[in-house]
C-alpha positions in Angstrom: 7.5 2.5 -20.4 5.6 5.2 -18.4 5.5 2.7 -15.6 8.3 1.5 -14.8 9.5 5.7 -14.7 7.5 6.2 -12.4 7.8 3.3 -10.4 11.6 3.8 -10.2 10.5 7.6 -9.3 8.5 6.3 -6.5 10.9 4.1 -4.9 13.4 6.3 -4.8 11.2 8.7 -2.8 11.0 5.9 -0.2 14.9 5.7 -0.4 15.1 9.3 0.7 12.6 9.1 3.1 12.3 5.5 4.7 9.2 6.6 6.9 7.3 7.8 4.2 3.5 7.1 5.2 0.8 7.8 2.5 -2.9 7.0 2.0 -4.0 6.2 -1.4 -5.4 9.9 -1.5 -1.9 11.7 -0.9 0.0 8.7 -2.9 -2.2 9.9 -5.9 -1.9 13.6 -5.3 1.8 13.8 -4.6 2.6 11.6 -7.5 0.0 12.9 -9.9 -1.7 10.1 -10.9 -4.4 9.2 -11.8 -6.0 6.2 -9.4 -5.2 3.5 -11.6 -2.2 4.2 -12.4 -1.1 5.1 -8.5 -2.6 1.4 -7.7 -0.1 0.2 -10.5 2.3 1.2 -9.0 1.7 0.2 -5.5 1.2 -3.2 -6.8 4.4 -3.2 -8.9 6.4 -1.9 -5.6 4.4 -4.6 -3.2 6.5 -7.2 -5.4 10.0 -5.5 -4.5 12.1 -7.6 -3.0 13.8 -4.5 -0.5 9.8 -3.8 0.3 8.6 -7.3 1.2 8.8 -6.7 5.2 7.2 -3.2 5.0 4.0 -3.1 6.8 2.6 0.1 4.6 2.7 -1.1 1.1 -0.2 -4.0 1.8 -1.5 -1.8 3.8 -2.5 1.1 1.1 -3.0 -1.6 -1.5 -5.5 -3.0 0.9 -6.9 0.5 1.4 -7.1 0.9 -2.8 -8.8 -2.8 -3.3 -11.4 -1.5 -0.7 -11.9 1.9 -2.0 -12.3 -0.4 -5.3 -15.0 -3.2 -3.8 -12.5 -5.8 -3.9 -13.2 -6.2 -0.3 -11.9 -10.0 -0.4 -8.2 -8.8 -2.1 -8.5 -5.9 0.4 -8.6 -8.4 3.5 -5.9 -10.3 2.5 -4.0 -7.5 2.1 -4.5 -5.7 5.5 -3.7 -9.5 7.0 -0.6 -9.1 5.2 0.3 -5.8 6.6 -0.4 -6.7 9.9 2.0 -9.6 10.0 4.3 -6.9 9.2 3.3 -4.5 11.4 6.3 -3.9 14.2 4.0 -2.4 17.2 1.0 -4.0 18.6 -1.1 -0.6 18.2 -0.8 -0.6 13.9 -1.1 -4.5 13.8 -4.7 -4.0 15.9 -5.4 -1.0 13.6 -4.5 -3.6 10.6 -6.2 -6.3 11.9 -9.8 -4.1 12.3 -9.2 -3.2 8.6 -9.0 -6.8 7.9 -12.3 -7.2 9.6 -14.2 -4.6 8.6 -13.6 -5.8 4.5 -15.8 -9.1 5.8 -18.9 -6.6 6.3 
């Protein structure tokens, strides 16, 4: 299946580069994906077990859901991340997202 390519594509780009940091926009561009399909795969990878404590993942699913007017899904997602988040500045930065999807 198409997806599960490049999902295992995907993840090991974030094997090579641990500090990988993408918005939804670069995710799609640098993968060449379509929007759909990049938000299919971000919600395949938030299930991986090796991914569970890292702060990005919910955080650009949460950006995607908003982008997509599923501002509840999105909240829930930036609360997530920000539970994650290591430094006080990001978890803040996450928590404001959170926030601003109750507008």
């Amino acid at each position: 299946m198409e997806l599960e390519r490049i999902v295992d594509r995907v993840r090991e780009e974030f094997n090579e580069m641990p500090g990988l940091r993408l918005t939804p926009a670069q995710a799609t561009r640098l993968w060449g994906l379509e929007q759909e399909m990049c938000r299919a795969v971000i919600d395949t990878l938030v299930s991986e077990p090796s991914l569970q404590t890292y702060h990005l993942l919910p955080s650009v699913r949460g950006d995607f859901l908003f982008k997509l007017g599923r501002f509840d899904e999105a909240h829930l997602e930036f609360e997530r991340a920000a539970s994650l988040a290591r430094n006080l500045r990001e978890r803040e930065f996450l928590l404001d997202r959170a926030r601003a999807c109750a507008v």
